[in-house]
N, C-alpha and C positions, 0 to 999 in steps of 0.2 A: 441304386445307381452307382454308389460309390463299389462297394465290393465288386460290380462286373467292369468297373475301370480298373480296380487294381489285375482281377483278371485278364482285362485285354494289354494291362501291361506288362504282365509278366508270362503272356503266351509271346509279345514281341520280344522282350526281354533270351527265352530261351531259343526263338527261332536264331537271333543274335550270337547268343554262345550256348551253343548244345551241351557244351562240357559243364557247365555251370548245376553243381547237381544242386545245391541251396535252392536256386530257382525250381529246378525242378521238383522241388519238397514245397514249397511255398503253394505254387503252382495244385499240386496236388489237394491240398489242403482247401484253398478255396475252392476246387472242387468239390472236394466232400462237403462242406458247406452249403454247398449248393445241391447236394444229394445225386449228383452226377459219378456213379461208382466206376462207372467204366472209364471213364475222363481221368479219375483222382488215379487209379491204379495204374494206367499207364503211364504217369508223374512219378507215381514212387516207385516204378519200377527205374526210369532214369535216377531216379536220385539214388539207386543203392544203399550205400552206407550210412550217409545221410538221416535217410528215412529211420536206418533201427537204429541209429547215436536219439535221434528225438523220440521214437515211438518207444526206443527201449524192447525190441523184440524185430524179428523177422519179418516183412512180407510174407503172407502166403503162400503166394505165385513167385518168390523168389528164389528157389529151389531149380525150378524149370528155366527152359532159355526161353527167352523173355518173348519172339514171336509164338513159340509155342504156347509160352503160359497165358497170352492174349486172346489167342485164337478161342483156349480151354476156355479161359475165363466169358468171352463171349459168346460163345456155343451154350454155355449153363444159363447166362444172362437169358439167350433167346429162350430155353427151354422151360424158364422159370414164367416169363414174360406171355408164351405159348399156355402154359399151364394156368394163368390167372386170365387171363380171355376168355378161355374153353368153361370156366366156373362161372366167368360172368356171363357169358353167352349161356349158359346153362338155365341161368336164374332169371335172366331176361326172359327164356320160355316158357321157362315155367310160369313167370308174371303173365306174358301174353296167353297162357292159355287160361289163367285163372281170373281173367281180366275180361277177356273174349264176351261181348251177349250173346246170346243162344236163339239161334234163329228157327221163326214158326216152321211147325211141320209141311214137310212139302218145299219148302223153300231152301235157297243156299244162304249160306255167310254173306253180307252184302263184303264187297272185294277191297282192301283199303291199298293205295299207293305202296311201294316200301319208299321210307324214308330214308334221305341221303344221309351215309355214315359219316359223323362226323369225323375232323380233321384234328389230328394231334396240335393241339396246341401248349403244349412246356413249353417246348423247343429245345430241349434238352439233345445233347449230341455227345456220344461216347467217341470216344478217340478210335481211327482205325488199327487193329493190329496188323502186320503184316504176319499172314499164315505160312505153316510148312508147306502147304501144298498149293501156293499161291492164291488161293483164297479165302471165303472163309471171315474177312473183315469187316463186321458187322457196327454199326452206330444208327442213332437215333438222326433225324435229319428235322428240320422244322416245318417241312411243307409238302405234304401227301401229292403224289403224283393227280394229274387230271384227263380225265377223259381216256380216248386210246391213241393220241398222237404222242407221241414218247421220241422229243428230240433229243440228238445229240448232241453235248457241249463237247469240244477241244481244246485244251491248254499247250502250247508248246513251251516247257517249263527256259526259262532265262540260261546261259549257258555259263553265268556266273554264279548261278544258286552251288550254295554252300550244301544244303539239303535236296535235291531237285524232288523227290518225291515228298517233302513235308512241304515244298512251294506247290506243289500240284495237286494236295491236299485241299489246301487253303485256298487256293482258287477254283475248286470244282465242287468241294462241303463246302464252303463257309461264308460263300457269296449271298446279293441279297438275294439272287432268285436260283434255288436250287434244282439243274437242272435233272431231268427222268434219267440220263445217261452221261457219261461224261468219260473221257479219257483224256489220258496225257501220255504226251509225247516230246523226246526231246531230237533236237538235230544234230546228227553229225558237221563236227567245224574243221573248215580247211581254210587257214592261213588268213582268220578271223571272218572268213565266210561262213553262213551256217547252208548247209543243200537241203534244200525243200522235199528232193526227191528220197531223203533219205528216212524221211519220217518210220515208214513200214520198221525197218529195223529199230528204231529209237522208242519203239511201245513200251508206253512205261507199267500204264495201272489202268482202270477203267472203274468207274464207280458206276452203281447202277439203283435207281429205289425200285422199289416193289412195286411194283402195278397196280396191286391192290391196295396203296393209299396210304399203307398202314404205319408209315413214317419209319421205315428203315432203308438203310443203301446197304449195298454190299461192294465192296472192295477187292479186288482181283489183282496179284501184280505178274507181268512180265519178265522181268530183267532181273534173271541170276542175280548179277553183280551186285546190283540196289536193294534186292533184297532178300537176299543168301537164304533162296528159297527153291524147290523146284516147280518153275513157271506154271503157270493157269493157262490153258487153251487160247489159245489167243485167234481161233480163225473168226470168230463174230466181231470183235473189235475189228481187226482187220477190215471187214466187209463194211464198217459204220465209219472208219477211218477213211477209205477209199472214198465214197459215197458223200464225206463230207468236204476233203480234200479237192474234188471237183467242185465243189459250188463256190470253197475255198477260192478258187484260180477265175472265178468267175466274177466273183466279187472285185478281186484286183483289177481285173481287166473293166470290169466297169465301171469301176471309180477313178481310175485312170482316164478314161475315154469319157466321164462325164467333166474331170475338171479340164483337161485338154481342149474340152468342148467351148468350157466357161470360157477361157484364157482365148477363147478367141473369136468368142459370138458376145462374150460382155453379157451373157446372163447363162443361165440355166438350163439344160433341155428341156423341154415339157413332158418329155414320152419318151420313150428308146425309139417310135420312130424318127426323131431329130438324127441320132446316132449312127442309125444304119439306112445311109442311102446313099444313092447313085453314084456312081464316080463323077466331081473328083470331093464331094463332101460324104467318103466313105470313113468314119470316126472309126467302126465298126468292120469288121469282113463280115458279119454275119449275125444274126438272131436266136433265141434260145428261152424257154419257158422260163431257166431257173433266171437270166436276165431282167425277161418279166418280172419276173415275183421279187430282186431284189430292188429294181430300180428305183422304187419311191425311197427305202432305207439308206441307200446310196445317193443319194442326190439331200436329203436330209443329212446326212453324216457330212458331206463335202461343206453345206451349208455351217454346219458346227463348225468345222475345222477350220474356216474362213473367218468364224466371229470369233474364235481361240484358240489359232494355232500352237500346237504342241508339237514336242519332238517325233519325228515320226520314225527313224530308224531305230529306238529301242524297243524293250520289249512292251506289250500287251497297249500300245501306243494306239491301235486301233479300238478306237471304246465304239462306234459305229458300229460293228456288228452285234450288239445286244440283244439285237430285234430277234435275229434270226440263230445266234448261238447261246441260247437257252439262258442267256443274262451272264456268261463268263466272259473272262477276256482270253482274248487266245492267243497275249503273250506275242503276237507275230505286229511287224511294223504298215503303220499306215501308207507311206510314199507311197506314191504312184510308182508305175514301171518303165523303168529305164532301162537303155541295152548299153552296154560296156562289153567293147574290141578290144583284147591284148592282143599286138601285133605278136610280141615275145614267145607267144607257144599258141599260136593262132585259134586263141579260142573268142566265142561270140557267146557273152550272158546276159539273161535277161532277169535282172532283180527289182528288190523292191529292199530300202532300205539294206541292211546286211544278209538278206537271205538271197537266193540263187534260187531262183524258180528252173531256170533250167543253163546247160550250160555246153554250146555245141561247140564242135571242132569247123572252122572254116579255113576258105581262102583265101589269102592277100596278096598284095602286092608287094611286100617288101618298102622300103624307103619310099616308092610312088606311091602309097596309101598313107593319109594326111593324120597327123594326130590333133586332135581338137573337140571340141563339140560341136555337134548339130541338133537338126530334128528332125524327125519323118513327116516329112515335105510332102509326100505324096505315096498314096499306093496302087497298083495297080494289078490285077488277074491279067494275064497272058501279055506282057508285054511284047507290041507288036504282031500281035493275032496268035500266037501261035504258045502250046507250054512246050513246048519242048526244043528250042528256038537257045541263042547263045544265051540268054538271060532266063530262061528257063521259065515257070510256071507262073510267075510274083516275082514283082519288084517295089523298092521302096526308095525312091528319092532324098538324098541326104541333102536339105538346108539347099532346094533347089539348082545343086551343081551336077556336075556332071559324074559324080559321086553316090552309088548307091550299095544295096545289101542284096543281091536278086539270087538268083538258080543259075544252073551252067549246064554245057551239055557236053564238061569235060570233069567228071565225079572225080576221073584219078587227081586236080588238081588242088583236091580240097588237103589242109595241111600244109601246105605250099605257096611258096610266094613267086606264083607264074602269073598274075593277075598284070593288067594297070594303074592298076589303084583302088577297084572297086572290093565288095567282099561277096565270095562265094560261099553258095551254102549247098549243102545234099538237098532232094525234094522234098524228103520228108520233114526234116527239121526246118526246109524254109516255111515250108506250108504251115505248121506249126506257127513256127513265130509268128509269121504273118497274121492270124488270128486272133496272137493273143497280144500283137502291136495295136497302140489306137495311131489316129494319126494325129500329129503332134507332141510323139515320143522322146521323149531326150536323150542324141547318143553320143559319148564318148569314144575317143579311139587314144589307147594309148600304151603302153608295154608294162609288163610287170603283176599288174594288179588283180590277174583272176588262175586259181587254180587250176592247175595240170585235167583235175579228174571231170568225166565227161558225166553230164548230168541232165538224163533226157526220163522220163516211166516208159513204161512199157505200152500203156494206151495213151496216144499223141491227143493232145487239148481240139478241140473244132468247134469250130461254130457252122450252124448252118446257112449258107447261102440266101441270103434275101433281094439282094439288089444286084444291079450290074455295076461292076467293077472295070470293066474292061477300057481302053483310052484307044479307039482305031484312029481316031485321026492325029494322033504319033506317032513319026519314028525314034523308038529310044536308040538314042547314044551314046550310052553310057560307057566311062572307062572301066571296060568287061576282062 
């Protein structure tokens, strides 16, 4: 116990100061100790000089540039590893056939089960290297993949890491439940905002274990810059990033719309039907399987967060998602979602602690559009019977005035401060928001505070239609 304390404090020790090669020899050492070769060698490959002032001799692998000589060194590792299976698998046969009873004539072999292969248990883990050819980054992991469901975890690494791919390490290997897949990603920041949308570009690495159980991950990197490499394919992370990112923006929206819920029904919902119904207690625009599926986790996490609130706009602040992101944290903030109006460059965003889920260009009024807070008072489908009508498709009531966020049936004014006060949006992007608004949203209006750059994907968020939303016996008056 003591010697894996001094290790775990001198792997924090070097996360701290990279440059600190002493650590890095130290470090090393208690790997070898531990009979951990791949662990110890990437130590003293950081320690350089260090290492031959104590060893009195060379590294090995020191010759080589150090992801190259990692990759080498792993690649031999696997092949040795490969080659001592294939002998024991050998001997195992031979045992089973020399072991076998010999069944009466006329008869077959009575059939026996196969038994399940057992699970690595050292728990031993080689350090990843990063490869020349973006892959190639092989370690030992402590918990053989199961079954054939192989989730995905996401990290989106802190945008103050010192290291961002040795923190996206550490939280995708070294967590307690090590997920089948995992990748990391960081976000582009605009003027201490991070964009959401920007994830696609910011792929960092993708770890992956084997299917077959057999307690190894393989490591893949993205990004040139990070590591002065030429990238690994990245269209399948893509397609798990995309895939997860949705259920991502789903989860927000409903844990948003469940505590909104709390905060004004004084308990809990029971079901997402409380959520999605009729106007005007529409929480919800609409219904959705992946909804289903997280709403118990969701409403359990909100409960958490009630008995021990924590900061919710830093990072990995949402520990709720466990259930369903393969036991990692992903590094993204729990708040609910908020929409923040800069009158100053007329933009309309919709975050969640310092991220930007998305971030549109509207319309205002100029000085007759109010700076303050509200909340989305009300929502409504077609206000007025009609979508294509001055308020357009969807409206939303701010804090019951005569103030709201609705559609227009004049596009060129959006950018523009031709309004009365109210705020116009394009169809598309209102309909959007609209969905992904619960009601009981909190929104600011004020100048200054949200970047120039337009931040919408390419596939608009939706939920599907469940209840009537519609209010005919209104007319809206809103300051249009």
């Amino acid at each position: 116990m003591e010697e894996q304390a001094d290790i775990e404090y001198l792997k924090q020790y070097v996360r701290l100061h990279p440059d600190n090669r002493m650590a890095w020899y130290l470090l090393g050492k208690a790997y070898t100790e531990q009979g951990k070769e791949a662990k110890a060698n990437y130590c003293f490959l950081q320690a350089g000089d260090i290492y031959e002032a104590y060893e009195r001799k060379r590294h090995p692998l020191a010759d080589a540039e150090p992801m190259q000589a990692l990759e080498a060194w792993n690649r031999g590792r696997q092949r040795r590893r490969l080659a001592r299976r294939s002998a024991l698998l050998a001997v195992m046969l031979i045992g089973l056939v020399a072991a076998a009873p010999s069944a009466p004539d006329g008869q077959r072999g009575a059939e026996r089960p196969a038994a399940d292969a057992p699970a690595a248990a050292d728990g031993s883990a080689g350090e990843p290297a990063r490869s020349g050819d973006g892959g190639g980054a092989v370690r030992s992991v402590d918990r053989p993949a199961s079954g054939d469901h192989r989730p995905v975890a996401v990290h989106v690494v802190d945008p103050a890491a010192a290291s961002p791919v040795g923190e996206a390490l550490e939280a995708l290997l070294y967590g307690a439940r090590l997920p089948a897949r995992g990748i990391a990603v960081r976000l582009a920041q605009r003027s201490g905002w991070r964009l959401w949308n920007s994830a696609p570009d910011g792929l960092l690495l993708a770890a992956e274990r084997s299917a077959s159980g057999d307690g190894e991950a393989m490591v893949r990197m993205f990004d040139p810059e990070t590591c002065a490499c030429t990238p690994a394919d990245a269209s399948e992370p893509l397609g798990l990033l995309k895939e997860w990112s949705e259920r991502r923006e789903q989860w927000w929206v409903l844990r948003s719309a469940i505590r909104r819920y709390a905060e004004a029904a004084g308990e809990w919902p029971a079901s997402p039907d409380d959520l999605v119904r009729p106007y005007p207690d529409n929480w919800l625009a609409g219904d959705s399987p992946v909804l289903r599926e997280l709403f118990a986790p969701a409403v359990e996490a909100e409960r958490r967060a009630r008995l021990a609130p924590a900061p919710e706009d830093g990072p990995a602040a949402d520990k709720g998602l466990a259930d369903w992101n393969a036991g990692a944290a992903d590094g993204l903030p729990a708040a609910p979602l908020e929409i923040i109006v800069d009158k100053a460059n007329h933009r309309l965003a919709l975050v969640s602690g310092n991220v930007i889920l998305r971030n549109y260009e509207v319309g205002l009024g100029g000085a007759k559009t109010p700076e303050g807070a509200f909340v989305v008072s009300e929502k409504v489908r077609n206000p007025n019977g009609r979508e294509d009508g001055e308020f357009g498709s969807r409206g939303m009531t701010l804090s019951d005035t005569d103030y709201a966020i609705h559609g227009t049936n004049d596009p060129d004014s959006i950018g523009k401060d031709e309004s009365l006060g109210c705020i116009r949006m394009a169809k598309e992007d209102l309909e959007e928001l609209y969905d992904m608004t619960p009601l009981g949203t909190r929104v600011t209006i004020a100048s200054g505070v949200l970047p120039d750059e337009i931040s919408v994907p390419a596939e608009r968020f939706r939920l599907k239609p469940a209840q009537n939303e519609t209010n005919p016996g209104k007319v809206y008056r809103w300051l249009k």
